[in-house]
VOPAGU-2260 file (C-alpha; in pm, 1 decimal, decimal comma):
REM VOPAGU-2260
SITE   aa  ch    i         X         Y         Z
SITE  UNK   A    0    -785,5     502,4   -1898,9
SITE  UNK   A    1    -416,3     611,7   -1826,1
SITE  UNK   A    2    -133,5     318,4   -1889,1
SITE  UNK   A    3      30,5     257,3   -1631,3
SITE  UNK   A    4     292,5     401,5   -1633,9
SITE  UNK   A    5     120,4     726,7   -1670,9
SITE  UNK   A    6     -22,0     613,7   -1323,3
SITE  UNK   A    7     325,5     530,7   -1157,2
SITE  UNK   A    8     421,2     911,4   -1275,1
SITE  UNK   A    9     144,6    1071,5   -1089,0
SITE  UNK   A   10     166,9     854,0    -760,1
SITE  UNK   A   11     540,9     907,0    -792,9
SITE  UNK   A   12     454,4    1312,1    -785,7
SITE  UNK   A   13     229,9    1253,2    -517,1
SITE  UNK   A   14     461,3    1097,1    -300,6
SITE  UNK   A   15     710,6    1349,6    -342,2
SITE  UNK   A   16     449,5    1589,0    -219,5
SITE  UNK   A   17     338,2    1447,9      49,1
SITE  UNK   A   18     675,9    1278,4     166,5
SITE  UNK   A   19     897,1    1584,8      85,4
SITE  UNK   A   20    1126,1    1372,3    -114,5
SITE  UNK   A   21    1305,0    1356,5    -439,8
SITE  UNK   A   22    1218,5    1249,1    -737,0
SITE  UNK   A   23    1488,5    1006,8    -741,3
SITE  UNK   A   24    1424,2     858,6    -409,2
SITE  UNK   A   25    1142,2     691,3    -563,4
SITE  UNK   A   26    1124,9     365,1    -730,3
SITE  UNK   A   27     871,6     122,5    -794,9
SITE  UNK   A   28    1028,9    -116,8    -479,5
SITE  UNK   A   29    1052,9     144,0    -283,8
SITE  UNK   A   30     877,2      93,6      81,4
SITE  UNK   A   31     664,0     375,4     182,4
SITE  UNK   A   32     754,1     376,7     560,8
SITE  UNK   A   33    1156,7     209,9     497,4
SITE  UNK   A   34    1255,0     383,2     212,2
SITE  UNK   A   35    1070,5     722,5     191,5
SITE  UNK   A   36    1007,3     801,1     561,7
SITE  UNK   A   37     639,3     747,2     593,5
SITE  UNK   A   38     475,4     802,3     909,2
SITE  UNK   A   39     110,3     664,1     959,3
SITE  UNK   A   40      -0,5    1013,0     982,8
SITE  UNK   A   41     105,6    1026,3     627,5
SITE  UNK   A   42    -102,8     749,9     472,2
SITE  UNK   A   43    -427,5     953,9     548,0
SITE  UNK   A   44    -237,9    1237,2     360,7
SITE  UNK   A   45    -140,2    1036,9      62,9
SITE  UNK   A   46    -527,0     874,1      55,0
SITE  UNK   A   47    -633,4    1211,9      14,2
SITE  UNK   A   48    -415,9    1314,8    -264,9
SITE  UNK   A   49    -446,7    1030,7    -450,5
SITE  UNK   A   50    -868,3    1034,5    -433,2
SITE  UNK   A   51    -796,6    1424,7    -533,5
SITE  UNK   A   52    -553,7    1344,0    -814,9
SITE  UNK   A   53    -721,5    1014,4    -982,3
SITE  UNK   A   54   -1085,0    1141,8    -863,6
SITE  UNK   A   55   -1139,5     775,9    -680,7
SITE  UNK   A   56   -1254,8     724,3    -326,5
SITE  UNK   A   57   -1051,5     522,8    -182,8
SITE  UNK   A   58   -1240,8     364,4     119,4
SITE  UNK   A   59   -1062,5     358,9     498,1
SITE  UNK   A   60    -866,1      78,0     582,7
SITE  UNK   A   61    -870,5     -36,2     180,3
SITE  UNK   A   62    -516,2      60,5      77,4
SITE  UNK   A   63    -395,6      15,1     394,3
SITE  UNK   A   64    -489,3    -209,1     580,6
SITE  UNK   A   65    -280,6    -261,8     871,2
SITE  UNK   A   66    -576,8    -218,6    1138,7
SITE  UNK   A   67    -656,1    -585,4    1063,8
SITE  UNK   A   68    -360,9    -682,2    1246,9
SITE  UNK   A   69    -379,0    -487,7    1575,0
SITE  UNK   A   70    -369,2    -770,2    1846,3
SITE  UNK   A   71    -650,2    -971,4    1645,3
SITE  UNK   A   72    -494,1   -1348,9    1819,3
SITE  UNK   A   73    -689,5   -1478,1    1500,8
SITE  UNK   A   74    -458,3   -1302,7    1298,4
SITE  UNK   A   75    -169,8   -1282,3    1486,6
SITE  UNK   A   76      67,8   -1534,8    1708,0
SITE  UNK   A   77     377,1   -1499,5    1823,9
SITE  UNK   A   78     503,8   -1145,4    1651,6
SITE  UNK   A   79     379,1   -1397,5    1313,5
SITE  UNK   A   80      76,9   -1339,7    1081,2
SITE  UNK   A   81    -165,4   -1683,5    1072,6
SITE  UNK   A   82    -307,1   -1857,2     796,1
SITE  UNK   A   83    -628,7   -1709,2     900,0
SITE  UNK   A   84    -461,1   -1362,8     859,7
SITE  UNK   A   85    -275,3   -1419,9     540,8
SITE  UNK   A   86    -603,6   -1521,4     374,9
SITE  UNK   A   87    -774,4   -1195,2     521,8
SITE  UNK   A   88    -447,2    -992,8     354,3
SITE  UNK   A   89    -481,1   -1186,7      29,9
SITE  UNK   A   90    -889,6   -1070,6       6,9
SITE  UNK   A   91    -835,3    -744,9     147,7
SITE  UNK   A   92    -524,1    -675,3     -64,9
SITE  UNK   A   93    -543,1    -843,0    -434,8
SITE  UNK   A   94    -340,2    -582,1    -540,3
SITE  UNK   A   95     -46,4    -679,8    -370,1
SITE  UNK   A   96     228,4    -944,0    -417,2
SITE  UNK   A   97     244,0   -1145,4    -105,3
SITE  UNK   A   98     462,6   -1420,2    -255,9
SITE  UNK   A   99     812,2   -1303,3     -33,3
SITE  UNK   A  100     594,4   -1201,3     296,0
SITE  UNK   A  101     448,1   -1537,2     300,0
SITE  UNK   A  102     766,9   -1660,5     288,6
SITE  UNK   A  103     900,2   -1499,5     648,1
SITE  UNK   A  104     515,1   -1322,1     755,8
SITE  UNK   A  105     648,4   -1124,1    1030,9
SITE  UNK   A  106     433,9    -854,2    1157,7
SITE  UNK   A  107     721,6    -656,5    1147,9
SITE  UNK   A  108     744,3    -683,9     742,4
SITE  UNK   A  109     372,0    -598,6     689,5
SITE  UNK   A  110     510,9    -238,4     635,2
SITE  UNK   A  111     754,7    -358,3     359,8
SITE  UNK   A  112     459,6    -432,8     183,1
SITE  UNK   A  113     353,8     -93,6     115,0
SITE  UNK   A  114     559,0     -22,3    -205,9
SITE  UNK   A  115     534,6     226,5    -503,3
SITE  UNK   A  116     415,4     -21,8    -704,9
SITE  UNK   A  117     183,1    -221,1    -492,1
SITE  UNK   A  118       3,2     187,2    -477,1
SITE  UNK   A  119      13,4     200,3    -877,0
SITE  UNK   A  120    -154,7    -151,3    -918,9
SITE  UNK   A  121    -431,1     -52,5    -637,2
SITE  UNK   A  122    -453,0     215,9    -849,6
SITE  UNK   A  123    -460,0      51,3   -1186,7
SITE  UNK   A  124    -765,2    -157,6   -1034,0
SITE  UNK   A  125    -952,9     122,5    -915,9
SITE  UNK   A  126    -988,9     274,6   -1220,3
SITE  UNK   A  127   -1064,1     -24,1   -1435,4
SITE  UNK   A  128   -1340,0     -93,3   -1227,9
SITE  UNK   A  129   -1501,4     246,2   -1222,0
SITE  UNK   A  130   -1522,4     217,6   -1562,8
């Protein structure tokens, strides 16, 4: 089982692949779509890489899960995710630190979410559990 940083250092090379970006560019806070320029035709890109490079299947709609949220009124009122739809977030996503979102839980900051290291601990999991 690789630490994890060993795991940051390979999703770090994968992003830089499939972003075209430095090295440098990335960081662990770093937002996929603010800071490195991800489109969401890139997500299906990076899934693929990162099933290739860990040798995980990484279901659709697992890592990213934004489809949940596509005019769902359960989910979503007024531009803001519900209760209902930050408890569907916090058992589709376990991986990921939803302390500031829930905060301020703005449809419009789902996508700051998506961070370098919220990829490394969905990571991290997978692997643990395979084993």
């Amino acid at each position: 089982m690789p630490t994890q940083e060993e795991i940051y250092a390979k999703v770090s090379d994968t992003l830089v692949e499939a972003l075209n970006v430095d090295k440098d560019e990335i960081k662990r806070t770093s937002t996929l779509q603010g800071d490195l320029g991800a489109e969401s035709i890139d997500f299906l890109d990076i899934v693929f890489r990162l099933e290739r490079e860990f040798g995980i299947k990484i279901p659709r709609g697992e890592l990213f899960p934004e489809s949940i949220f596509q005019g769902d009124p359960e989910f979503v009122e007024n531009g803001r995710v519900t209760d209902k739809g930050l408890r569907e977030l916090r058992e589709r996503m376990p991986f990921a630190n939803l302390v500031g979102f829930e905060k301020n839980p703005e449809v419009s900051h789902l996508s700051d979410l998506f961070t370098v290291d919220l990829i490394t601990r969905y990571i991290e999991g997978k692997l643990q559990n395979r084993n």
